[in-house]
C-alpha positions as CSV (number, residue, x, y, z in Angstrom):
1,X,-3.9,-12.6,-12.9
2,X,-6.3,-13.8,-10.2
3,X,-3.2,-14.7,-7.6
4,X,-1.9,-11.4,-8.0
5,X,-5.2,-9.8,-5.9
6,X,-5.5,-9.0,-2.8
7,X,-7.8,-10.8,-0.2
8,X,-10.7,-8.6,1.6
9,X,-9.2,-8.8,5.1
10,X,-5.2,-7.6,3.1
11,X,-7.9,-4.7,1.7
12,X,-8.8,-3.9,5.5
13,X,-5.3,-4.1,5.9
14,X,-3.9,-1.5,3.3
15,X,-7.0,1.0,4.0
16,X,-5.8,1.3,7.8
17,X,-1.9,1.3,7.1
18,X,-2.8,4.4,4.3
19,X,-5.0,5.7,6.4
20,X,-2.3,6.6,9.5
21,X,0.4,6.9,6.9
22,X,-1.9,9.9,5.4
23,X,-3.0,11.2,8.7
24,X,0.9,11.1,10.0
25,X,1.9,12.8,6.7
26,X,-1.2,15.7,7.0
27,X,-0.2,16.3,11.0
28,X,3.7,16.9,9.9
29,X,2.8,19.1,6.9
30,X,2.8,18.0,3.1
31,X,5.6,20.5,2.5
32,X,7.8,19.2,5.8
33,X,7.9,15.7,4.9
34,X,10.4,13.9,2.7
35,X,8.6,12.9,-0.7
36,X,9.8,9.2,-0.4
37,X,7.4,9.4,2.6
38,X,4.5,9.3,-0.3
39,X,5.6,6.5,-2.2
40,X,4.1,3.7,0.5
41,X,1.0,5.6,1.6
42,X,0.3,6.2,-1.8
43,X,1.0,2.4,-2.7
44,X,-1.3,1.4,0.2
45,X,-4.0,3.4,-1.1
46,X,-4.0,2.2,-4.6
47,X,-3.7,-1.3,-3.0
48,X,-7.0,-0.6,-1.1
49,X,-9.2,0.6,-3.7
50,X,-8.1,-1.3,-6.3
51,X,-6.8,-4.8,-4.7
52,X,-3.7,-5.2,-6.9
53,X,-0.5,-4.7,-4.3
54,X,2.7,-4.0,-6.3
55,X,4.3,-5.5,-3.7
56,X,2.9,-8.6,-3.5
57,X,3.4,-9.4,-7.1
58,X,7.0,-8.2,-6.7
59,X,7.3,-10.3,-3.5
60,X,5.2,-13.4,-5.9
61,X,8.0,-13.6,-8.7
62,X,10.9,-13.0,-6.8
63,X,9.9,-16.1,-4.3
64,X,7.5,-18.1,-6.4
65,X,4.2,-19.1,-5.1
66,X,4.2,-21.2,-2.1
């Protein structure tokens, strides 16, 4: 289960990339935007805080680990 965390800088990362996609999404209006709009910023948030990326564990089995 170790591989599947994220390293501190990928943290960094995922904590600036939710923090525009959040600020874009508040500046547009919550009702205006399309709700797959939420999926990614919400994905990069939970990726932040908790260090486990959906997407790099998808991207792990899919391509192996190399």
């Amino acid at each position: 289960m170790q591989d599947y965390f994220a390293s501190r800088s990928l943290r960094c990362f995922f904590g600036f990339a939710a923090a525009i996609l959040w600020t874009g999404l508040y500046l547009t209006g919550f009702d205006a935007v399309h709700w797959l709009l939420y999926l990614p910023a919400s994905l990069f948030a939970f990726a932040a805080i908790t260090g486990i990326c959906p997407g790099l564990i998808v991207s792990k089995v899919l391509f192996g680990k190399q």
